[in-house]
C-alpha positions as CSV (number, residue, x, y, z in Angstrom):
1,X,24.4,23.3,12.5
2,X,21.7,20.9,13.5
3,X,19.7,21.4,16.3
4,X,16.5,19.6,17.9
5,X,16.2,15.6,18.0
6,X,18.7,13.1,15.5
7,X,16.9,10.5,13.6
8,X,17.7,7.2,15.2
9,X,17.8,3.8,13.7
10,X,14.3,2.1,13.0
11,X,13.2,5.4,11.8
12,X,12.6,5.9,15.3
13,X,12.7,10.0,16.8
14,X,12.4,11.5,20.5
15,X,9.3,13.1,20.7
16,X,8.9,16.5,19.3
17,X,5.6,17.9,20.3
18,X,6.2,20.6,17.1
19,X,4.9,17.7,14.6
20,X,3.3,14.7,16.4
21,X,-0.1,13.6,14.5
22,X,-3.2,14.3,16.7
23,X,-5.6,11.7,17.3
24,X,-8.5,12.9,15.0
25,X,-10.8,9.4,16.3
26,X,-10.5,5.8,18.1
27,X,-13.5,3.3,16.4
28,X,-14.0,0.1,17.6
29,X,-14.0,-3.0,14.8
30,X,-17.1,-4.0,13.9
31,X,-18.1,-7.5,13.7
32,X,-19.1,-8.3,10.1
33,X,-20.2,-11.5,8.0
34,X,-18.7,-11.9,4.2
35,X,-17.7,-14.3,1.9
36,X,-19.7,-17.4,2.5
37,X,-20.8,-17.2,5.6
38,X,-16.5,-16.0,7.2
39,X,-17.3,-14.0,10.5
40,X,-14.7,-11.1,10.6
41,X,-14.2,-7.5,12.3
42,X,-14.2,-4.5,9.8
43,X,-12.4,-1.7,10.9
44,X,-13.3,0.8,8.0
45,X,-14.6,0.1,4.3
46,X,-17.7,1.1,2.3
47,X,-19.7,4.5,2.4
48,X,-17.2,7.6,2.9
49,X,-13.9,6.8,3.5
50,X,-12.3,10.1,2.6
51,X,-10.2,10.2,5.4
52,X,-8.3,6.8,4.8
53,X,-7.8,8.1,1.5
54,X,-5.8,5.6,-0.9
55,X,-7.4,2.7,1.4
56,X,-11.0,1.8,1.1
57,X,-11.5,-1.0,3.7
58,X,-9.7,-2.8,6.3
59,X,-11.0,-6.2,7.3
60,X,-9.5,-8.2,10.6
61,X,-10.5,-11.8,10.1
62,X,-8.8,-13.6,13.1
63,X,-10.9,-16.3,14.4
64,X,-10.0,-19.5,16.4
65,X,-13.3,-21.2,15.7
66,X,-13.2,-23.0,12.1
67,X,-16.9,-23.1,11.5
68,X,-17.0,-19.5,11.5
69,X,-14.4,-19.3,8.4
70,X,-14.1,-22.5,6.7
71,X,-16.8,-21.8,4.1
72,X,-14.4,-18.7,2.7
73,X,-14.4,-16.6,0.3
74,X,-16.0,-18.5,-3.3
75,X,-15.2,-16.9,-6.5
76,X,-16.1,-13.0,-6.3
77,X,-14.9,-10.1,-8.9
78,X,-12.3,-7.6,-8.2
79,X,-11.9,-4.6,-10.6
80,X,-9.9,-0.9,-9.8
81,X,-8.5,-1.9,-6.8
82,X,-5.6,-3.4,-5.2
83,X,-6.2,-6.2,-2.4
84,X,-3.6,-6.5,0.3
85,X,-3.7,-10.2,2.4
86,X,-1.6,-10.4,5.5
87,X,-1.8,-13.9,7.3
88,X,-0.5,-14.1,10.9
89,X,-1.5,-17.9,11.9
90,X,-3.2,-20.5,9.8
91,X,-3.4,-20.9,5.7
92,X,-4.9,-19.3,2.6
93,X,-5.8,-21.2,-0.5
94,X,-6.1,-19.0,-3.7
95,X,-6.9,-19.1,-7.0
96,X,-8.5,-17.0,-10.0
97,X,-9.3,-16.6,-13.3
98,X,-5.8,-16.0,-14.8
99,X,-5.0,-19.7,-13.3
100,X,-2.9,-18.3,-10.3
101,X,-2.9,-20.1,-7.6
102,X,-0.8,-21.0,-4.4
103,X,-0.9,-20.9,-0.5
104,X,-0.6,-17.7,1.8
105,X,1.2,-19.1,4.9
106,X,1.8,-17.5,8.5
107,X,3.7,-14.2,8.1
108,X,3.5,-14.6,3.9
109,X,1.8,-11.0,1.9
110,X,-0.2,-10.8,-0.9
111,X,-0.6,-7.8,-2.8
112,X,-3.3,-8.2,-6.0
113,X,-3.5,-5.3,-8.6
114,X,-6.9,-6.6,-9.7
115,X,-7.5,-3.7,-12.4
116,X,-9.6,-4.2,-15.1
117,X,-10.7,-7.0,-13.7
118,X,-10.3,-10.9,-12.2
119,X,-12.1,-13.1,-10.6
120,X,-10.7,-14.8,-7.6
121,X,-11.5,-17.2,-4.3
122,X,-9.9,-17.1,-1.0
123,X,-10.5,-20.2,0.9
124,X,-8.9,-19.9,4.7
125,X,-7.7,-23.2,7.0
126,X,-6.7,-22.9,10.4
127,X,-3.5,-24.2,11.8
128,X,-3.2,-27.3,14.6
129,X,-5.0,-25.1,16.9
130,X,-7.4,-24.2,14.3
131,X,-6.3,-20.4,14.3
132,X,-7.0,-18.5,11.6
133,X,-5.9,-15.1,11.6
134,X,-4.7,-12.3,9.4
135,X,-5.8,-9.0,7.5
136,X,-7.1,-7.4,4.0
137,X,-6.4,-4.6,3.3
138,X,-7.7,-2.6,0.0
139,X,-6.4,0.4,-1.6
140,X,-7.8,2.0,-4.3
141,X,-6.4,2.6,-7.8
142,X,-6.2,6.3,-9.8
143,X,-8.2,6.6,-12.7
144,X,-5.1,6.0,-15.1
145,X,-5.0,2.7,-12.9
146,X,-8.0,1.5,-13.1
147,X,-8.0,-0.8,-16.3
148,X,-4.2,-2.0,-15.7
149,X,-3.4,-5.5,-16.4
150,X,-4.0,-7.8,-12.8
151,X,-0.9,-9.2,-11.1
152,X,0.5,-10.6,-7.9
153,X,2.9,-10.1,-5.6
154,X,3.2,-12.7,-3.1
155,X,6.0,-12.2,-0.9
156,X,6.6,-15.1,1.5
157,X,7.7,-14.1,5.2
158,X,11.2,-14.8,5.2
159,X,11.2,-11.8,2.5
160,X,9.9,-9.7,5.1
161,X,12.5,-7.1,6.4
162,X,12.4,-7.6,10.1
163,X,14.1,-4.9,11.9
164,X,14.8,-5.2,16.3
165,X,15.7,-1.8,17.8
166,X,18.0,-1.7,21.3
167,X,14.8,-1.5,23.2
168,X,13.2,-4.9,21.8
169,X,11.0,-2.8,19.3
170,X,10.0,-5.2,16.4
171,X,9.4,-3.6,12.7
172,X,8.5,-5.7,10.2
173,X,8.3,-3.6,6.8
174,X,6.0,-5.2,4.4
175,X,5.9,-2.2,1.9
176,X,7.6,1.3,1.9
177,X,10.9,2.5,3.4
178,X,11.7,2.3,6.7
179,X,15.2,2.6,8.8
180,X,16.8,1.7,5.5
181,X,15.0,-1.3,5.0
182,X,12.4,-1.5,2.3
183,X,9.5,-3.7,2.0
184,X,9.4,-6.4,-0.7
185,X,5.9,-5.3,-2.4
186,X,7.0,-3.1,-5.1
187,X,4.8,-0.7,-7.9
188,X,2.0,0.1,-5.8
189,X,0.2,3.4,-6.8
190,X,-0.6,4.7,-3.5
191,X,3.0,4.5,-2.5
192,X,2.1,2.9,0.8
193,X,3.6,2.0,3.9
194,X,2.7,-1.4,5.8
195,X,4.7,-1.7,9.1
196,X,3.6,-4.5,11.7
197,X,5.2,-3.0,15.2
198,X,5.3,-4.6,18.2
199,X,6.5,-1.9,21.3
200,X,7.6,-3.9,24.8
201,X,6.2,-3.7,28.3
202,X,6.1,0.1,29.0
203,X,8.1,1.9,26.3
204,X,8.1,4.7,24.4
205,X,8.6,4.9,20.5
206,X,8.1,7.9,17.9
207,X,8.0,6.9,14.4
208,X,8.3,9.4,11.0
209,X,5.2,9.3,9.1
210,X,5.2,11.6,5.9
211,X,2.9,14.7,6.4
212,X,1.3,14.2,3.4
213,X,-0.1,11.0,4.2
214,X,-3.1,9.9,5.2
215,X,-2.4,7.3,8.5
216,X,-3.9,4.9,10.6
217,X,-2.9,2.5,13.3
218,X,-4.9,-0.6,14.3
219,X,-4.1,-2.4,17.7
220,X,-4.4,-6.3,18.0
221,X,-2.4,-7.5,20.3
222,X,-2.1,-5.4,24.1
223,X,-2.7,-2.1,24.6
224,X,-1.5,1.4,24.5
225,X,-1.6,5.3,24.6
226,X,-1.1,7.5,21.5
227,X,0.2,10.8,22.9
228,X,-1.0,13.8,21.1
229,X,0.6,17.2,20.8
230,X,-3.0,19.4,20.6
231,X,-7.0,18.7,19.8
232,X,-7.2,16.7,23.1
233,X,-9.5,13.2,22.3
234,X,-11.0,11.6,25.2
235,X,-9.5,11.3,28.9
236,X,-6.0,12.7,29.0
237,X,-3.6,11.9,31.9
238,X,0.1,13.1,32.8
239,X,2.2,10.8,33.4
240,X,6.0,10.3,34.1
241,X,7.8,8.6,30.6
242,X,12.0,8.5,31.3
243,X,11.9,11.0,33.9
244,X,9.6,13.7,31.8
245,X,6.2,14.5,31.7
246,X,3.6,14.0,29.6
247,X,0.3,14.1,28.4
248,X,-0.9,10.8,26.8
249,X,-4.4,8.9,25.6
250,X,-6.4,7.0,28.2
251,X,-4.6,3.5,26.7
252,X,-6.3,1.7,23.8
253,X,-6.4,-2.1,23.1
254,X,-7.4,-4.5,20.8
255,X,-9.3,-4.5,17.4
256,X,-9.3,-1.0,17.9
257,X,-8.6,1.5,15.2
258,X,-7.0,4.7,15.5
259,X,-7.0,7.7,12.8
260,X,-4.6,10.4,13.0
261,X,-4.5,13.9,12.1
262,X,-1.9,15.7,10.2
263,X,1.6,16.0,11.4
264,X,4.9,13.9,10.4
265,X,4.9,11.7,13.4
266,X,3.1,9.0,15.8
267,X,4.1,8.5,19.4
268,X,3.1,5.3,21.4
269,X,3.1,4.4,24.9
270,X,2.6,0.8,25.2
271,X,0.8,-0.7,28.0
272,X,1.9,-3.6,30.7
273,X,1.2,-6.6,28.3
274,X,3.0,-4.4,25.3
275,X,1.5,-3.4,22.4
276,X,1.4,-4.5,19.1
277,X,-0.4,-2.6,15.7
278,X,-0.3,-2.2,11.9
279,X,0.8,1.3,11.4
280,X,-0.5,2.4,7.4
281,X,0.1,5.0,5.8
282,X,-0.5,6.7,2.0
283,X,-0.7,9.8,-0.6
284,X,-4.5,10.6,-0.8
285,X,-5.5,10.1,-4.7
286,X,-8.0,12.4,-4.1
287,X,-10.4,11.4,-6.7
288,X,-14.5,10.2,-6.5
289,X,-14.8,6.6,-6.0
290,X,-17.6,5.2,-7.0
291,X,-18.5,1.6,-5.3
292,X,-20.3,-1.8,-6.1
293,X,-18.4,-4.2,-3.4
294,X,-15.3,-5.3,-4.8
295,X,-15.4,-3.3,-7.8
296,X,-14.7,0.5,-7.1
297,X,-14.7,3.1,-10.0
298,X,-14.9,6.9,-10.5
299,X,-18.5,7.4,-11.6
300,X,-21.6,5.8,-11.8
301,X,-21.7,4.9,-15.3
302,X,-17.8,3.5,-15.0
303,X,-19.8,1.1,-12.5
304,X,-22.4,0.2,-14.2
305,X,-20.6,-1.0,-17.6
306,X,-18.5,-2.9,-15.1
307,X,-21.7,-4.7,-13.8
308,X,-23.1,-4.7,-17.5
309,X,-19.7,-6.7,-18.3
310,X,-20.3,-9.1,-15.4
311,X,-23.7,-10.5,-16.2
312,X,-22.9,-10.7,-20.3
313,X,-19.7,-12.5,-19.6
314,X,-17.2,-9.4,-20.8
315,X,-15.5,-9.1,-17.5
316,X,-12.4,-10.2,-17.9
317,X,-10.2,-8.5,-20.4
């Protein structure tokens, strides 16, 4: 017989304080230049980034201003990763060396196993209101990964599973399985999953999240409280949720990023404007990495042939 909280649909539990994830941190986006001159916030990414482990970087590059993202990202090399684009409002031109090329829309993914290697340009417009905004993600690649052939995915957003719980609770799934529903980027090593949730005016929601994963969530719209089940973080406050209490975050908003601990699920209170985050998760690979930008390897000689190969011309298999 089954006892303790049912699943409900969404992939969405009552709270069990037994397993939720603690909050191990809360950092702040840092504001960043790349590309040719593209003004962005960086949420994680170069030096040690164990405990984001399969993900290497995350880069939030929404900007209503079009001088400080019209110059882009010009050709640049990508080797033993895989770069994940997420546009929200405005376009993305891209091409690269394998003569891909096509636009990234509002609401379209794009998921690039660059492997052994490409070279590719990312060149952003705004829309009417000259918004341009959206993410990159990157995720690294095992060792038996590394020197795989490059591909796409590009996944428009009507191929986006949306999925709209009772409450108003907005899910869309753009890799792994959730509620059922599974996200259209398939064959990704670190077995991922993307979810872009949006939680109304004051509610509650618990969502599953593998205990074997490393997870993160990062806010950008509203604001919110992740509750927390033991290694109080910050200013902690009781409050009254449907009638019981508890003990939740002092509330979090934009750009902000939050890591959790281990445990097989996250808990949000969202705030009076709502809240709205990317909620990632993945299996560590749990293997040295060994950077140079955009091309990540296991060791420092791995790096340096890579390097060798892209001042003699070798690069691209």
């Amino acid at each position: 017989m089954q006892t303790g909280p049912l699943p409900l649909r969404g992939g969405f539990r009552k709270a069990s304080v037994m397993s939720i994830r603690p909050v191990k941190k809360i950092i702040q986006s840092k504001p960043t230049m790349e590309g040719a001159g593209v003004h962005l916030r960086r949420a994680f990414g170069f030096g040690d980034t164990k405990e984001f482990d399969p993900f290497l970087l995350l880069d939030d590059f929404r900007n209503d201003n079009p001088d400080e993202y019209k110059a882009g990202f010009p050709w640049h090399p990508h080797r033993g990763i895989e770069t994940i684009t997420y546009v929200l409002a405005g376009e993305v031109d891209h091409g690269d060396s394998l003569g891909n090329k096509g636009v990234l829309g509002a609401g379209d993914v794009q998921w690039m196993t660059a492997g052994s290697g490409i070279m590719h340009q990312e060149m952003p417009r705004g829309d009417a209101q000259g918004r341009m905004h959206g993410f990159q993600l990157w995720a690294n690649l095992p060792r038996s990964l590394k020197m795989t052939a490059p591909r796409y995915q590009d996944i428009k957003a009507k191929d986006v599973p949306e999925i709209i719980d009772d409450d108003g609770t907005k899910v869309r799934v753009v890799t792994g399985d959730f509620w059922g529903k599974k996200g259209p980027v398939e064959g990704v090593a670190a077995d991922p999953r993307y979810l872009d949730i949006s939680v109304p005016p004051g509610k509650k929601k618990t969502f599953k999240v593998e205990i074997d994963r490393h997870a993160f969530a990062y806010i950008f719209a509203g604001s919110g409280a992740f509750a927390s089940a033991s290694k109080p973080f910050g200013v902690l406050t009781e409050k009254q949720v449907g009638g019981e209490e508890v003990t939740l975050r002092e509330q979090t908003g934009n750009r902000s990023l939050i890591v959790f601990d281990r445990g097989d699920e996250v808990t949000v209170q969202a705030g009076e404007e709502g809240i709205r985050f990317l909620l990632v998760s993945g299996k560590p690979i749990e293997e040295p990495v060994a950077w140079y930008g955009p091309i990540v390897m296991n060791t420092q000689a791995e790096l340096q042939q890579a390097v060798s190969e892209l001042r003699n011309g070798t690069f691209i298999r």
